[in-house]
C-alpha positions in Angstrom: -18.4 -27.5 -33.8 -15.1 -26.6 -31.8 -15.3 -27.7 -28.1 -15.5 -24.4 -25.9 -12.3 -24.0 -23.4 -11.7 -20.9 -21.0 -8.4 -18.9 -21.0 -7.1 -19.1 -18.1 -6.6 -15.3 -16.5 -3.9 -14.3 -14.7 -4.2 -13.4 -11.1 -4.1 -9.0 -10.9 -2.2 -8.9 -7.7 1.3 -11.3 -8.9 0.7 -10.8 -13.0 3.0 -8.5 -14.5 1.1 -5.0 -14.8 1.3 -3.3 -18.1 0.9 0.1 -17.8 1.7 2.7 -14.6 -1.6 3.7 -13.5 -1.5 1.8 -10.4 -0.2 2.9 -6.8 0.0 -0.1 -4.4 -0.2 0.8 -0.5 1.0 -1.1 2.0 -0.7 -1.3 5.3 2.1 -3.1 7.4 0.5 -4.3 10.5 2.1 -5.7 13.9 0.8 -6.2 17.4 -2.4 -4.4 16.2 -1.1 -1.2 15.1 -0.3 -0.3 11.3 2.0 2.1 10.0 1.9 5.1 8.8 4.3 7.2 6.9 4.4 11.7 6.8 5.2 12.6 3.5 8.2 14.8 3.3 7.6 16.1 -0.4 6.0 17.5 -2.5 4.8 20.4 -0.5 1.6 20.1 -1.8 1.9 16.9 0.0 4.1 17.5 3.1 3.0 16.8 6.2 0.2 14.7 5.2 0.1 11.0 5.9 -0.3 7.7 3.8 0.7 4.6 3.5 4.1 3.1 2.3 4.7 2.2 -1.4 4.6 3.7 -4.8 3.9 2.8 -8.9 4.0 -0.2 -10.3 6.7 -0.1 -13.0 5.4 -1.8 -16.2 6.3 -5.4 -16.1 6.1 -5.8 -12.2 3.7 -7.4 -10.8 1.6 -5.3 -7.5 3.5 -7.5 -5.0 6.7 -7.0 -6.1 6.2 -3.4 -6.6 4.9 -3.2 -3.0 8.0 -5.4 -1.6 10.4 -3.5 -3.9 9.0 -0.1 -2.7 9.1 -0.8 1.3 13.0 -2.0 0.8 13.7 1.8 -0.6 11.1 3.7 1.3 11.9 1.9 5.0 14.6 -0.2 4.7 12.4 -3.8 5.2 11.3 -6.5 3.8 7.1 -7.5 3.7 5.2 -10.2 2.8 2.2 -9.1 0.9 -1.1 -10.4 2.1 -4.2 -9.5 0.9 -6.1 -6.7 -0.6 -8.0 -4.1 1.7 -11.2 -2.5 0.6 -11.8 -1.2 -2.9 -9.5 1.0 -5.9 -9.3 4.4 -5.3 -9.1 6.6 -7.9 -6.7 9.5 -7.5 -6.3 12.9 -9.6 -3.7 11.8 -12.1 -6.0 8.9 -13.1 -4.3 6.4 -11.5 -5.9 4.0 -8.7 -4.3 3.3 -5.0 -4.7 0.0 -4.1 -3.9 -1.3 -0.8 -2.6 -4.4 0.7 -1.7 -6.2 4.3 1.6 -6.9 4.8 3.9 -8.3 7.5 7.4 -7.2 8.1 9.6 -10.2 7.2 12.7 -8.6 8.0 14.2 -4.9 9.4 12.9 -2.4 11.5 11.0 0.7 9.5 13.3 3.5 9.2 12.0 7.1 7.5 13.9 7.0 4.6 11.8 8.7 2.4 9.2 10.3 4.9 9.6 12.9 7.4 8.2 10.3 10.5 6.4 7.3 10.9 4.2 6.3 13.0 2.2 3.1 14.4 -1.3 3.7 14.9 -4.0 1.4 16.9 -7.5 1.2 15.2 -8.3 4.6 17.9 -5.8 6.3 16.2 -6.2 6.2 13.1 -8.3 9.6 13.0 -5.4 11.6 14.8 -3.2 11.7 11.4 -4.4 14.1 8.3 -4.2 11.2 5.5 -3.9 11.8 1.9 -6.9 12.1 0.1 -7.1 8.4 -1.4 -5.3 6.7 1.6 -7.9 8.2 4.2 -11.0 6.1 3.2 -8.3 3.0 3.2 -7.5 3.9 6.7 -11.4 3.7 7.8 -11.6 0.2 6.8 -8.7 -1.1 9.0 -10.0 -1.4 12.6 -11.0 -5.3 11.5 -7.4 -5.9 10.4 -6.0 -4.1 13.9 -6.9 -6.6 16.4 -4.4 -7.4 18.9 
């Protein structure tokens, strides 16, 4: 009888992802406040409010999506942390998935979004989110301690 082995798995959040039906998030924290990004477009979106980031291009891995993403979107660099609460599935199948971060380098600039804002944990309900970030933002107040 052949001796059973595991395969090793890769880890979700640095393997390369395959296909593009995931949206990583970033919830950039500092001195207790995260940030949060207006959309701009499309109007179906504008003036609603998420959370910096995009797809995962096939063959990137989440973090390096999410690091790519916050260069083009506000002109930084991040360290990606860990995950925050669960997938959320959105309307075009895909799931948002969301992340801590810390800024490593730059100051956020709107290049992308109409404003951004840093909210404490009492703030967070003073923004109209996006669908699928909104239950991400209820489950920060742990992460937005000073």
């Amino acid at each position: 009888m052949w001796p059973v082995t595991s395969i090793p798995q890769p880890d979700p959040d640095t393997a390369p992802v395959r296909g593009t039906g995931v949206i990583v998030g970033a919830a950039i924290v500092r001195a207790g406040r995260v940030l949060a990004a207006q959309r701009a477009t499309p109007a179906a979106a504008a003036g609603r409010w998420e959370f910096p980031g995009g797809k995962v291009e096939p063959g990137e891995s989440e973090h390096d999506a999410l690091v790519r993403e916050c260069e083009e979107e506000l002109g930084v660099r991040v360290a990606v942390l860990s995950r925050i609460g669960a997938d959320v599935p959105m309307v075009n199948g895909a799931v948002l998935r969301l992340y801590l971060a810390r800024l490593v380098e730059g100051e956020p600039r709107a290049l992308e979004h109409a404003e951004l804002r840093w909210l404490a944990a009492d703030g967070l309900d003073t923004v109209p989110w996006l669908p699928a970030d909104a239950p991400l933002a209820a489950a920060l107040p742990p992460y937005l301690v000073s």
